[in-house]
Structure formats: structure tokens, C-alpha cells
VOPAGU-2260 file (C-alpha; in pm, 1 decimal, decimal comma):
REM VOPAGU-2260
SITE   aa  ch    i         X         Y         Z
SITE  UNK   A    0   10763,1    7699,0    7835,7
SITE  UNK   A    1   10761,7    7993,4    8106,3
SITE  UNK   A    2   11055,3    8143,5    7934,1
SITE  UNK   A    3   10919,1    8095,3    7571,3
SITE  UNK   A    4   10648,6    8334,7    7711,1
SITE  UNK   A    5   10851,2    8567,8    7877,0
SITE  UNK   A    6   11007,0    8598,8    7578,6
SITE  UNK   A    7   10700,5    8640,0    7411,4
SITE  UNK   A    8   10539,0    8883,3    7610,6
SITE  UNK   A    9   10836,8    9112,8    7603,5
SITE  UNK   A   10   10802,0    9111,0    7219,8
SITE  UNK   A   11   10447,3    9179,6    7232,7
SITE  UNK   A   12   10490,0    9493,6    7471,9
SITE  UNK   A   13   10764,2    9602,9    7197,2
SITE  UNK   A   14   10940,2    9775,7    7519,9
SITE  UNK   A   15   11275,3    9730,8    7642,1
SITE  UNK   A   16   11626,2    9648,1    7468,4
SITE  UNK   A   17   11736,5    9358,1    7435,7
SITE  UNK   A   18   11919,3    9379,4    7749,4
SITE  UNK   A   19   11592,0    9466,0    7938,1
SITE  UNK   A   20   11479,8    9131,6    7820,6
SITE  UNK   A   21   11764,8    8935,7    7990,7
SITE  UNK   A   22   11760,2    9118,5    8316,6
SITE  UNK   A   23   11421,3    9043,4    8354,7
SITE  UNK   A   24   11470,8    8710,2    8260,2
SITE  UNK   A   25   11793,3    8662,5    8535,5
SITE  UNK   A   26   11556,5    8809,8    8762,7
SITE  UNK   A   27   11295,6    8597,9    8706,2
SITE  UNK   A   28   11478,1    8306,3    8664,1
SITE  UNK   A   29   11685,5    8368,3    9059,4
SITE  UNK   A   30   11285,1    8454,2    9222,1
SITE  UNK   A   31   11212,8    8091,5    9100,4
SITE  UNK   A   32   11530,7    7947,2    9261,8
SITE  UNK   A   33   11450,4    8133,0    9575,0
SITE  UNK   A   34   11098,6    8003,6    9601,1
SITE  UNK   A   35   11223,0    7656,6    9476,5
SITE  UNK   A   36   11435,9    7670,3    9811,8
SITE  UNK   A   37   11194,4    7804,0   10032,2
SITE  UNK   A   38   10970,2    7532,7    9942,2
SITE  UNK   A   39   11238,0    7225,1    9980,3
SITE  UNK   A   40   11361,0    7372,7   10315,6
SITE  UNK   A   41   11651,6    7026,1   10374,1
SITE  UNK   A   42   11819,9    7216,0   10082,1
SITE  UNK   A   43   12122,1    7430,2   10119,1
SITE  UNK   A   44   12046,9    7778,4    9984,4
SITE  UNK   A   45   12354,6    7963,5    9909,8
SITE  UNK   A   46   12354,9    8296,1    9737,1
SITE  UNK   A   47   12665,7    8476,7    9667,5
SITE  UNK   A   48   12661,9    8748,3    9394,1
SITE  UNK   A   49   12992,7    8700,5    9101,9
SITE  UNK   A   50   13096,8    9024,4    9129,3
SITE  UNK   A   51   13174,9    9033,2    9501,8
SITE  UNK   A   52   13602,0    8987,7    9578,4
SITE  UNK   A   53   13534,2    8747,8    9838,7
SITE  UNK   A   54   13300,8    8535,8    9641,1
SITE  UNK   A   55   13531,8    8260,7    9650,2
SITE  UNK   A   56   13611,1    8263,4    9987,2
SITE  UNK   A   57   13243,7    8274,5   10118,7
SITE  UNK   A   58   13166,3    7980,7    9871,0
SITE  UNK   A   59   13434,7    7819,3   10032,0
SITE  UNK   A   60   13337,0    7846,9   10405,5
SITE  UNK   A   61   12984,7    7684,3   10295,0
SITE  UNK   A   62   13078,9    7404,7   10043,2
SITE  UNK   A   63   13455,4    7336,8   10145,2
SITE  UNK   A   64   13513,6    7350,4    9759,6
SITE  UNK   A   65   13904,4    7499,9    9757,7
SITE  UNK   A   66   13854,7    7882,6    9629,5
SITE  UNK   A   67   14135,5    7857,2    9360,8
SITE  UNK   A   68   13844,2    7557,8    9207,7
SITE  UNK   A   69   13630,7    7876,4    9112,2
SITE  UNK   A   70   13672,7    8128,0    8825,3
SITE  UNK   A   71   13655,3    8548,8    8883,9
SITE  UNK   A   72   13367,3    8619,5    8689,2
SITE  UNK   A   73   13308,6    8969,6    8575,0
SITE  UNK   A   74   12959,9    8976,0    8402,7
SITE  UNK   A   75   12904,2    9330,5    8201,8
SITE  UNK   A   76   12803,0    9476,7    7914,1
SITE  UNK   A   77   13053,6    9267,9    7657,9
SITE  UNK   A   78   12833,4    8956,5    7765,7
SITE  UNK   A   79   12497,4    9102,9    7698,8
């Protein structure tokens, strides 16, 4: 529902690309995670953005999940 009228008020303003519309929408969508966790304080927040080298390893030292388990991501324009 709240992203059905994201959506729709971003059609309504008739400004932005279509790649406007998505950044707005990861945006939105990561402030609601962050509140989510600030709210339900016994979880484990972690943060870590894809494109950083040591992604892996940082995700690592806080979930002991091996870093060879997780994937280089390299989000850009070709995924938009």
C-alpha cells in the first residue's frame, strides 16, 4: 500500500525519471528499516553499503557468516 502510493504520487507530480522514482523509493524503503530498528532496540542493526571492498569482511565480523558466502555486488546504471 505505501509503495502503491509512492508510486502514485510520483506519477501525479509527472517529475523525475524513472530512476528518480527508484531512488526515492530505496530511500524510503532503508528510512523505514532504520526506524523499524530503532523502535525494536533487542534487534541487531547492521548497515553496510554493497559497494564498499570490505563489505564482506565487516559482514563477517558481525554475523560470523564466512565472507566467500556473500556475492560482490556492483549496483549501477545497467540495473536501473
Amino acid at each position: 500500500r505505501y509503495w502503491s502510493k509512492l508510486y502514485q504520487k510520483s506519477q501525479l507530480e509527472g517529475s523525475g525519471s524513472r530512476e528518480d522514482y527508484w531512488v526515492d523509493f530505496y530511500e524510503s524503503h532503508t528510512q523505514k528499516i532504520r526506524e523499524f530498528a530503532m523502535k525494536h532496540l533487542s534487534l541487531t542493526y547492521i548497515e553496510v553499503e554493497l559497494e564498499n571492498p570490505r563489505m564482506a569482511e565487516i559482514l563477517e565480523g558481525y554475523t560470523k557468516v564466512k565472507r566467500s558466502c556473500v556475492m560482490d555486488c556492483h549496483p549501477g546504471p545497467k540495473w536501473v
